[in-house]
PyMOL Python script that loads the backbone (N, CA, C, O; Angstrom):
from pymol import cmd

cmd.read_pdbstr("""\
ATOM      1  N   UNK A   1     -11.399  26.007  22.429  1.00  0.00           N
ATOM      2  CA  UNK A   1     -12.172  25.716  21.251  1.00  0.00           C
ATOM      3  C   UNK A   1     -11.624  24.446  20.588  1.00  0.00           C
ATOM      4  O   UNK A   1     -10.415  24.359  20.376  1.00  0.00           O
ATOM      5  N   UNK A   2     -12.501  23.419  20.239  1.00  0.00           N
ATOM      6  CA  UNK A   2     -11.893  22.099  19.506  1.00  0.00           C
ATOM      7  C   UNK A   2     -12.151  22.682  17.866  1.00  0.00           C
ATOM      8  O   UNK A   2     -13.058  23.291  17.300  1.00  0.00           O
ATOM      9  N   UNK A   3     -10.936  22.176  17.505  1.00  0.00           N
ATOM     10  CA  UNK A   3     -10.948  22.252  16.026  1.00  0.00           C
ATOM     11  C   UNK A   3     -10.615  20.897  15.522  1.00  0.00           C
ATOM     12  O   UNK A   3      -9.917  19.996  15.986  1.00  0.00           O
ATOM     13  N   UNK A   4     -11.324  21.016  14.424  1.00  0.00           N
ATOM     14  CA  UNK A   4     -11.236  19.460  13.584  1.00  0.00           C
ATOM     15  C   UNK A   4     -10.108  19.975  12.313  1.00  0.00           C
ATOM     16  O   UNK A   4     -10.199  20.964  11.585  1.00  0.00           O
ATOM     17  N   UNK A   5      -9.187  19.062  12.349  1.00  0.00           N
ATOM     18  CA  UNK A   5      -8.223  19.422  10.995  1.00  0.00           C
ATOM     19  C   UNK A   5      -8.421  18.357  10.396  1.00  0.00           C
ATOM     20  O   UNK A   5      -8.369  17.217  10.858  1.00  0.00           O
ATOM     21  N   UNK A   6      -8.745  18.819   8.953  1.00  0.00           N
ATOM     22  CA  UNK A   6      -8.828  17.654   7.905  1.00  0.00           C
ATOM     23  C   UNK A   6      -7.746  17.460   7.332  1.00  0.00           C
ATOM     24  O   UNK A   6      -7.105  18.485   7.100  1.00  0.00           O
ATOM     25  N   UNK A   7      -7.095  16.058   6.867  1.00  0.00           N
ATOM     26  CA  UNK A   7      -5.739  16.366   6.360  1.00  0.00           C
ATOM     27  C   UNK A   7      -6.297  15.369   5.026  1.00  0.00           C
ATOM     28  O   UNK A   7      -6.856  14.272   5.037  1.00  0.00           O
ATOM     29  N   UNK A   8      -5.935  16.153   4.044  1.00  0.00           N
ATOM     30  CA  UNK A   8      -5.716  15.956   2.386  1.00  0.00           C
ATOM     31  C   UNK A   8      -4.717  14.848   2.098  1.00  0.00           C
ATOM     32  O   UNK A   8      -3.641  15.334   1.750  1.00  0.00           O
ATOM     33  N   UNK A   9      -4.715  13.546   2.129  1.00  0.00           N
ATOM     34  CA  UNK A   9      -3.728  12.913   1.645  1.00  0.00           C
ATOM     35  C   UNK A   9      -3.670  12.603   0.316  1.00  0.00           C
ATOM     36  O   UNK A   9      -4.669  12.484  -0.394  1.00  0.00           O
ATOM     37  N   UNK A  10      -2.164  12.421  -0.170  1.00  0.00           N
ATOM     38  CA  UNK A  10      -1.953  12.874  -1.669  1.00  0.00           C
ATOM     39  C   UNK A  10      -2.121  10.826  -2.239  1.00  0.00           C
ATOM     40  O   UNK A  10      -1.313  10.514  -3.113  1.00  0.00           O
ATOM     41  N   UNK A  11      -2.530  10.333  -2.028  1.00  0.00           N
ATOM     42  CA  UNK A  11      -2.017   8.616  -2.322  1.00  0.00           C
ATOM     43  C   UNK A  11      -1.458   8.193  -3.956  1.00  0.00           C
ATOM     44  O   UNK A  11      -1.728   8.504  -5.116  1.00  0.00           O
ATOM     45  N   UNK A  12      -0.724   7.487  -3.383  1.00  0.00           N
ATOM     46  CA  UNK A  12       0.194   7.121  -4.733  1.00  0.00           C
ATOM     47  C   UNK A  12       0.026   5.715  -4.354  1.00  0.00           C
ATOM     48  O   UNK A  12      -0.154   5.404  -3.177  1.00  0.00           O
ATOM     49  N   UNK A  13       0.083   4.723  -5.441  1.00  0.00           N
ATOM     50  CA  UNK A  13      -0.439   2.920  -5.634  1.00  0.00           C
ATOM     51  C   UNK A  13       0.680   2.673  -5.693  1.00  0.00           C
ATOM     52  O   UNK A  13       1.268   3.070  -6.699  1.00  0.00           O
ATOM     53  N   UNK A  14       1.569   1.808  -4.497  1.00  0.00           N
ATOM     54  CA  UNK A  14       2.919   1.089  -5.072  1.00  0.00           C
ATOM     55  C   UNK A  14       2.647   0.037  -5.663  1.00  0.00           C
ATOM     56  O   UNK A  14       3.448  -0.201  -6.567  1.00  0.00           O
ATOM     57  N   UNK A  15       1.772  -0.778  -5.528  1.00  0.00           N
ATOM     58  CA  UNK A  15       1.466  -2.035  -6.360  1.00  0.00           C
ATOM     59  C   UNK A  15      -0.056  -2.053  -5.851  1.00  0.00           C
ATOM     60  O   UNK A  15      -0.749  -1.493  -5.002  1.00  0.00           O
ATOM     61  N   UNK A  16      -0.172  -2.990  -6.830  1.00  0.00           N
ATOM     62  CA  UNK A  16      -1.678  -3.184  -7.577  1.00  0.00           C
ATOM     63  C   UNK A  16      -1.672  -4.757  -7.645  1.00  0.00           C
ATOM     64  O   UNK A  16      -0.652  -5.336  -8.019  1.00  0.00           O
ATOM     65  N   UNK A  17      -2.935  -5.531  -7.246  1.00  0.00           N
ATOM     66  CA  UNK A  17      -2.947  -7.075  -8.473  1.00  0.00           C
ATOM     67  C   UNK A  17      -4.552  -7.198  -8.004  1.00  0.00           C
ATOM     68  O   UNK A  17      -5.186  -6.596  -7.137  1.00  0.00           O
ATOM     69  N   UNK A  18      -4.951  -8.304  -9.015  1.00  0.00           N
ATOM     70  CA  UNK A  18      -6.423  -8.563  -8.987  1.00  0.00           C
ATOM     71  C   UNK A  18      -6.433  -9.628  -8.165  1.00  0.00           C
ATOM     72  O   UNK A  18      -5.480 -10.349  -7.870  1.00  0.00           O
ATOM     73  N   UNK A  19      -7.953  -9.721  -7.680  1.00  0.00           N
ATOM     74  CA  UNK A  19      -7.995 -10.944  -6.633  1.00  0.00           C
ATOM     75  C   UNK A  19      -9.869 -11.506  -7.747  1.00  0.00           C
ATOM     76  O   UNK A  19     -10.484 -11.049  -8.711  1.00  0.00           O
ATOM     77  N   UNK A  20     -10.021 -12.646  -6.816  1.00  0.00           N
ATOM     78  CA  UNK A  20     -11.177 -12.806  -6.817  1.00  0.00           C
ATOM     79  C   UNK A  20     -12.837 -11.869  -6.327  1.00  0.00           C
ATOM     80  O   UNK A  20     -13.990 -12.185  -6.621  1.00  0.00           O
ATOM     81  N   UNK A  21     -12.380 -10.773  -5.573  1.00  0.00           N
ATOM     82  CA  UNK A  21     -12.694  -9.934  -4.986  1.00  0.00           C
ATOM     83  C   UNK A  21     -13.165  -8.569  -5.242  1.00  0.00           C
ATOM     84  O   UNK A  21     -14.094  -7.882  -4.816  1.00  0.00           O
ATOM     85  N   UNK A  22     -11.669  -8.319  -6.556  1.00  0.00           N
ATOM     86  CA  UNK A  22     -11.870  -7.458  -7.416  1.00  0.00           C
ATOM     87  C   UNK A  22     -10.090  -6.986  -7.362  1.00  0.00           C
ATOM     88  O   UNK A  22      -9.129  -7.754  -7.389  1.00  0.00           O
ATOM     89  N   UNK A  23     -10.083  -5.544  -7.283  1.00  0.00           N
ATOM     90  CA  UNK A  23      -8.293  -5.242  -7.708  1.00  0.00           C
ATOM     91  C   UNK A  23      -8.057  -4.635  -5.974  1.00  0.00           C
ATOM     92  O   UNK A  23      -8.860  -3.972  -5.317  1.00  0.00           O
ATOM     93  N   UNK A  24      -6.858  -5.065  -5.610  1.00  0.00           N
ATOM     94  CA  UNK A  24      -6.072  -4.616  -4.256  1.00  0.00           C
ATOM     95  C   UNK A  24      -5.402  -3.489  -4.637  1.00  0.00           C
ATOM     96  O   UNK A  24      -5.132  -3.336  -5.828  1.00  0.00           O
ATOM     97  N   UNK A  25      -5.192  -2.940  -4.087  1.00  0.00           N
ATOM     98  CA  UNK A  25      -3.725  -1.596  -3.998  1.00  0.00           C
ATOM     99  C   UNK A  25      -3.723  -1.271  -2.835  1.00  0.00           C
ATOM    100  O   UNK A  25      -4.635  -0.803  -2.154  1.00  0.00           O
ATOM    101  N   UNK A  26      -2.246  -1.618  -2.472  1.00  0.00           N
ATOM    102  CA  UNK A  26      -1.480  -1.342  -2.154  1.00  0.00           C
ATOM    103  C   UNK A  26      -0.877   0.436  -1.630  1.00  0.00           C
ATOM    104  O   UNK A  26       0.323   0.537  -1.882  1.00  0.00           O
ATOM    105  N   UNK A  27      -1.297   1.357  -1.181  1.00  0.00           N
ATOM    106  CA  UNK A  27      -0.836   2.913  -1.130  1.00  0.00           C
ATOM    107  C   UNK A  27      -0.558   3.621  -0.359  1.00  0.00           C
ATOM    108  O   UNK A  27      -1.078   3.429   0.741  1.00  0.00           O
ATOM    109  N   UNK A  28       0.298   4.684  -0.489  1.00  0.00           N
ATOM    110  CA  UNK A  28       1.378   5.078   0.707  1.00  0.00           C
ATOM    111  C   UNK A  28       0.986   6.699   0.627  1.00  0.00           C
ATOM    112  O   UNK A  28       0.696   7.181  -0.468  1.00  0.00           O
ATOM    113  N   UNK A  29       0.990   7.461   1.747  1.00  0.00           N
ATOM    114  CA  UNK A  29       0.733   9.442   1.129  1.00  0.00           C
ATOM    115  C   UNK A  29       1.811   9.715   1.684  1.00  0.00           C
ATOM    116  O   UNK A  29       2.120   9.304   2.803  1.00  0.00           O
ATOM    117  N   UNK A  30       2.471  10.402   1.005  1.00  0.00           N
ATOM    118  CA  UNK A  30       3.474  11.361   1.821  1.00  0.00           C
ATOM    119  C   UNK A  30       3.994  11.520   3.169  1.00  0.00           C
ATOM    120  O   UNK A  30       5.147  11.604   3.591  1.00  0.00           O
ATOM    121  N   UNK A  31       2.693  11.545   3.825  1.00  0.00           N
ATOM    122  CA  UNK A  31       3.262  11.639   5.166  1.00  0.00           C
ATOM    123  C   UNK A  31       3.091  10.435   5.945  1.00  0.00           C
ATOM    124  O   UNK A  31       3.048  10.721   7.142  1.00  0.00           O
ATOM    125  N   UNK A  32       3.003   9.483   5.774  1.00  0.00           N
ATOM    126  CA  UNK A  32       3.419   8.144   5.793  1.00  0.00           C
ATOM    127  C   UNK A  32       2.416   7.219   6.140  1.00  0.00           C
ATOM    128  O   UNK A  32       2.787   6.046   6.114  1.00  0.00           O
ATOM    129  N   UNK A  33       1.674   7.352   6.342  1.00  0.00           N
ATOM    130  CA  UNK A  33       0.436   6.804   6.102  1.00  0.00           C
ATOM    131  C   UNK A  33       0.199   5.904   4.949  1.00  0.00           C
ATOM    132  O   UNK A  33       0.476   6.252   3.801  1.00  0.00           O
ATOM    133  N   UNK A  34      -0.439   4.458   5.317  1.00  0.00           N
ATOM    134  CA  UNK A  34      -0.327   3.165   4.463  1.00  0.00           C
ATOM    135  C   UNK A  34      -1.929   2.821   4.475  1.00  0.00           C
ATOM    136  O   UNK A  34      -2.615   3.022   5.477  1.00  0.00           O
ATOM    137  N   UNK A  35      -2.482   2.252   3.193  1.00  0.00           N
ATOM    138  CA  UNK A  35      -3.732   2.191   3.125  1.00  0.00           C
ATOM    139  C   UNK A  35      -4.169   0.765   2.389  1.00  0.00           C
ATOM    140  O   UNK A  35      -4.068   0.935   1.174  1.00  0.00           O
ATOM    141  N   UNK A  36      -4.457  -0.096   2.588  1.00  0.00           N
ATOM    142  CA  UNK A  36      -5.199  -1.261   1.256  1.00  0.00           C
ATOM    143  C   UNK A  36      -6.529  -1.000   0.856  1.00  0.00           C
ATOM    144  O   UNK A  36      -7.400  -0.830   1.709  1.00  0.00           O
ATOM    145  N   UNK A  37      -6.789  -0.949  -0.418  1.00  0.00           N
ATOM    146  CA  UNK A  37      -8.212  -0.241  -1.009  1.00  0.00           C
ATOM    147  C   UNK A  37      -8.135  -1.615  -1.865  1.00  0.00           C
ATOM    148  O   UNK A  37      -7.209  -2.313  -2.280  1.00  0.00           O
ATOM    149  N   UNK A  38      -9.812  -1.682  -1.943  1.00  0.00           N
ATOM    150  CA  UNK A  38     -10.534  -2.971  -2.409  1.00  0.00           C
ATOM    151  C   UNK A  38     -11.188  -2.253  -3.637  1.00  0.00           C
ATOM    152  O   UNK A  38     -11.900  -1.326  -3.251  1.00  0.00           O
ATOM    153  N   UNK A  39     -11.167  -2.389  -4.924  1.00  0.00           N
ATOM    154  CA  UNK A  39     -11.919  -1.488  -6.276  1.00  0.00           C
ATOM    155  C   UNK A  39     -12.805  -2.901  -6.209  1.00  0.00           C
ATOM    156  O   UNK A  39     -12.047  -3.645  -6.830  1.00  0.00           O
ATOM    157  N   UNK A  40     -13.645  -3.503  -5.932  1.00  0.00           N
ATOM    158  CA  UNK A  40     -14.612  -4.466  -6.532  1.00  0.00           C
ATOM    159  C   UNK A  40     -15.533  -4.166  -7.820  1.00  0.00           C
ATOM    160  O   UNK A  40     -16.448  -3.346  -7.759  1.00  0.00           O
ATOM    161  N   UNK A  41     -15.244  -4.846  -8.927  1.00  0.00           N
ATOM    162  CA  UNK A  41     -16.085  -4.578 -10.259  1.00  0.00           C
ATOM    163  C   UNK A  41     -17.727  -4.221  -9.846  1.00  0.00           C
ATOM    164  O   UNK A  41     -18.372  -3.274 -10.296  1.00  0.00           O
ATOM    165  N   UNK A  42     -18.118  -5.053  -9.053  1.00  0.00           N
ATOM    166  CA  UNK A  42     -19.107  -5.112  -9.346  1.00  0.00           C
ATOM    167  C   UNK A  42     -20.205  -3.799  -8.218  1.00  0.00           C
ATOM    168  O   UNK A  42     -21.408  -3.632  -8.418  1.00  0.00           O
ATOM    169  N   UNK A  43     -19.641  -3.274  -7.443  1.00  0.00           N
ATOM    170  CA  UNK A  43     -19.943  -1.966  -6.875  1.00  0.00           C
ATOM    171  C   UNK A  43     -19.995  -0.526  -7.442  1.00  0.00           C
ATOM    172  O   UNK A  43     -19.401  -0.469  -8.519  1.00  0.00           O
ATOM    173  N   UNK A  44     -20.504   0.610  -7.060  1.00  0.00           N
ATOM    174  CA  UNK A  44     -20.315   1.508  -7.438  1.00  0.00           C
ATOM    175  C   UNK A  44     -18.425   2.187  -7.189  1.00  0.00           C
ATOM    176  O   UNK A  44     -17.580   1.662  -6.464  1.00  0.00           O
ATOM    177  N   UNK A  45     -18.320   2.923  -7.692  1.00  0.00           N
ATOM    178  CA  UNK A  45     -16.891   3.351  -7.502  1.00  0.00           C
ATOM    179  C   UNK A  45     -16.705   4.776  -6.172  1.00  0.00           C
ATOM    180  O   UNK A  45     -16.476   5.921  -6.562  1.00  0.00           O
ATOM    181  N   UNK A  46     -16.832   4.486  -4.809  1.00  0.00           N
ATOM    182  CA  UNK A  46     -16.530   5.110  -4.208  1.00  0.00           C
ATOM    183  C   UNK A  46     -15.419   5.951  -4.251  1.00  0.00           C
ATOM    184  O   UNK A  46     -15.646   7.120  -3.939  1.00  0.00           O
ATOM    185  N   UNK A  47     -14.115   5.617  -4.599  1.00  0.00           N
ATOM    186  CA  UNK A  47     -13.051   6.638  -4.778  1.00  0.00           C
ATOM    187  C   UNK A  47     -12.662   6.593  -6.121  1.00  0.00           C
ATOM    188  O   UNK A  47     -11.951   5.692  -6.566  1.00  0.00           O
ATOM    189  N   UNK A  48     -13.056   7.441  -6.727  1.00  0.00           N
ATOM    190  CA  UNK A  48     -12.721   7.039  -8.191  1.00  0.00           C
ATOM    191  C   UNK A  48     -11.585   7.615  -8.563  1.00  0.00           C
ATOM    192  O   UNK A  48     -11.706   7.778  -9.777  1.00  0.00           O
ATOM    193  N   UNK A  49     -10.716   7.953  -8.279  1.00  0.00           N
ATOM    194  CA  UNK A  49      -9.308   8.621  -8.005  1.00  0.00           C
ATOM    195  C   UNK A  49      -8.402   6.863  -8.046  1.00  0.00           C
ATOM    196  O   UNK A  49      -7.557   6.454  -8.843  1.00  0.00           O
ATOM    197  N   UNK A  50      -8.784   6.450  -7.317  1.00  0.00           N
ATOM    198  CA  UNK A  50      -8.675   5.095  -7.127  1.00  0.00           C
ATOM    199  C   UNK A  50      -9.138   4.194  -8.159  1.00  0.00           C
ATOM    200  O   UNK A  50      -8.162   3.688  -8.712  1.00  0.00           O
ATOM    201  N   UNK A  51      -9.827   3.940  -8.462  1.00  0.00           N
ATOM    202  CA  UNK A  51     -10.369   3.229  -9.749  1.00  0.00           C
ATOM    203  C   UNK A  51      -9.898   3.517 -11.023  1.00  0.00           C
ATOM    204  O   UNK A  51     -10.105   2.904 -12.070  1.00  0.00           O
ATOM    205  N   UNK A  52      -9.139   4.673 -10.787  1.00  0.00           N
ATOM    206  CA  UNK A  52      -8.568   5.540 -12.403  1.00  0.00           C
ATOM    207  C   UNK A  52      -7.395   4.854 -12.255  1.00  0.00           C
ATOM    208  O   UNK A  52      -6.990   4.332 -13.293  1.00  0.00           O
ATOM    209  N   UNK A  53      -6.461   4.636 -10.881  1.00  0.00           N
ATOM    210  CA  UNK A  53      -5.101   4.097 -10.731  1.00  0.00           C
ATOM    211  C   UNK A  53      -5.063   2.845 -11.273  1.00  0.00           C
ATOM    212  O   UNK A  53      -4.080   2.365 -11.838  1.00  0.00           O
ATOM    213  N   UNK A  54      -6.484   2.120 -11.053  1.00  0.00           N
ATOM    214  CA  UNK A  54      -5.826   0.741 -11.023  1.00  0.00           C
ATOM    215  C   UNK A  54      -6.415   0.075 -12.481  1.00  0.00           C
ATOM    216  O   UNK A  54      -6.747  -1.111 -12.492  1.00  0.00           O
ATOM    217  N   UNK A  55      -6.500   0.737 -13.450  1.00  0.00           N
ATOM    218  CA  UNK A  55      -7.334   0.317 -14.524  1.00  0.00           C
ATOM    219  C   UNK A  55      -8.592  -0.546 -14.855  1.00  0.00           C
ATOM    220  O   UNK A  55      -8.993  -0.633 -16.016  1.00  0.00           O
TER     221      UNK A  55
END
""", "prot")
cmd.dss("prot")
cmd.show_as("cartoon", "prot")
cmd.util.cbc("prot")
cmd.orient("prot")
């Protein structure tokens, strides 16, 4: 039987800065996994978990 495991990552923002683009971050989960997320102003807010981090 194939099973699909979803894994919950917890992300925490080590750094943050704005671009022309909109705001970068920088984020790491626990289990070590590294991510760059793009918040662009002018889009809807897909992860808003994310958008709360980066003001």
């Amino acid at each position: 039987m194939n099973e699909i495991t979803h894994l919950a990552h917890s992300w925490v923002t080590e750094s943050h800065h704005p671009t022309s683009e909109g705001v970068v971050l920088y984020q790491r989960c626990s289990c070590g996994v590294r991510r760059i997320a793009l918040v662009a102003p002018e889009c809807p807010t897909v992860w808003p978990e994310i958008a709360a981090k980066a003001g």
